[in-house]
Phi, psi and omega in degrees: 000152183253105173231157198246111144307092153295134163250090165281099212248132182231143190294316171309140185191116193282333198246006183189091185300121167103328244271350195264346184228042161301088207300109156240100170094044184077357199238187171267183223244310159314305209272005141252031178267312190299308203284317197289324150306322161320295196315319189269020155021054184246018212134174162311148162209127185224142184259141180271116158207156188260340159276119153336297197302316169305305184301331199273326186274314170333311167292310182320299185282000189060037173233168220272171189223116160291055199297145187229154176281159205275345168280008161293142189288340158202180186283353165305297172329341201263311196287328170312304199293310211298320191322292203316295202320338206256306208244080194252002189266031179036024183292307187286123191258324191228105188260157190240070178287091194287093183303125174316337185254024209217051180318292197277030200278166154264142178304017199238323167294313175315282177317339185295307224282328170298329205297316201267003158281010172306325192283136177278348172297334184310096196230039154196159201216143157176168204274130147214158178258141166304144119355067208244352179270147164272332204276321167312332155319307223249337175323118167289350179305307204276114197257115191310152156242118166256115208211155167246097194336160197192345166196183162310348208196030190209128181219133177263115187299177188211299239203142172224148150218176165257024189231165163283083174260166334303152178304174166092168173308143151122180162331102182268133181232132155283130175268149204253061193332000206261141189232134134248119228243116152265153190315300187311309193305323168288331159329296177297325160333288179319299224280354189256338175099163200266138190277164189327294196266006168279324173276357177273327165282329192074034159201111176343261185358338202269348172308297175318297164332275195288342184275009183075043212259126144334067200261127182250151220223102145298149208234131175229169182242091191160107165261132161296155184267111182265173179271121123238033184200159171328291204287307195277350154294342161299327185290310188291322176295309191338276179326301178275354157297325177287301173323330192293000000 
């Protein structure tokens, strides 16, 4: 696979103002979401951003930069403009949208996230952890795969909620927000708008979901640490400070 890591990173952030160029570990917080994609060494990576001042620490730090415009609605979409802009001869068959707020992710989900396009049917990819806290079963936060197994370490989602689901006895997974796109399928995403039950939920994905788009789930044992809030930016220098 030819594959394009995208981050897409905004400057705007309602519960942590700023949060893409929060200083961890000496670095801004994109560019250390950027080195944790290097690590996982699966492709090109370039960051989608609607600020100058993110491209400019971004470049700074040597890594490609995109401007995109400040009205998209979401980050597929930021990522949907920067691919023409990056890619416009259609050479990259496979994109990887690496959320901006994921400092501490290991480079090892990243590559996990690509893993379910061995199925060539497979035409959208992306993570989930089993579920082991009960007050996260019932976190309306906390977003569900309702999926049916497919392999040991594999699941074809049927379903995303905020409710705690499925009912009965067995395994509950959190999903994991990081997606892989074959190029055509992120076109047709776009291309289709956002659907019933993506605004009721208030997830994208279900945009897919309901149009009969195939999303395939990889089960990794790691949830990354997103940033939206103080304390979790606090969590986060922790971590990468100790390392450092």
């Amino acid at each position: 696979m030819n594959t394009l890591v995208i981050i897409p990173a905004r400057i705007g952030s309602t519960r942590l103002p700023r949060k893409a160029l929060a200083t961890i570990a000496g670095k801004a917080m994109v560019v250390q979401v950027a080195e944790r994609a290097r690590e996982a060494d699966i492709g090109r990576i370039a960051i989608a951003t609607d600020d100058r001042e993110i491209a400019k620490v971004v470049t700074e730090a040597g890594f490609e930069a995109v401007m995109t415009s400040p009205d998209h609605p979401s980050g597929s979409d930021r990522i949907h403009e920067a691919l023409r802009h990056l890619d416009p001869a259609g050479d990259v068959d496979t994109i990887v949208n690496l959320q901006g707020d994921l400092p501490t992710i290991d480079p090892a989900l990243v590559r996990a996230v690509v893993e379910p396009f061995e199925d060539r049917d497979c035409e959208i990819a992306t993570l989930g952890v089993e579920i082991e806290d009960e007050a996260e079963a019932r976190d309306p936060d906390v977003v569900k795969i309702v999926g049916t197994p497919i392999t040991d370490t594999r699941l074809r989602a049927l379903y995303f909620t905020r409710a705690t689901a499925p009912y009965g006895d067995g395994p509950l997974y959190h999903h994991v927000g990081i997606y892989a796109y074959r190029r055509s399928s992120l076109a047709r995403f776009i291309a289709l708008g956002a659907s019933t039950l993506e605004r009721r939920e208030k997830l994208e994905q279900l945009r897919a979901i309901e149009a009969g788009m195939r999303i395939d789930v990889e089960l990794v044992k790691t949830l990354p640490l997103g940033v939206d809030a103080p304390q979790h930016l606090e969590r986060a220098r922790a971590i990468l400070e100790a390392g450092a």
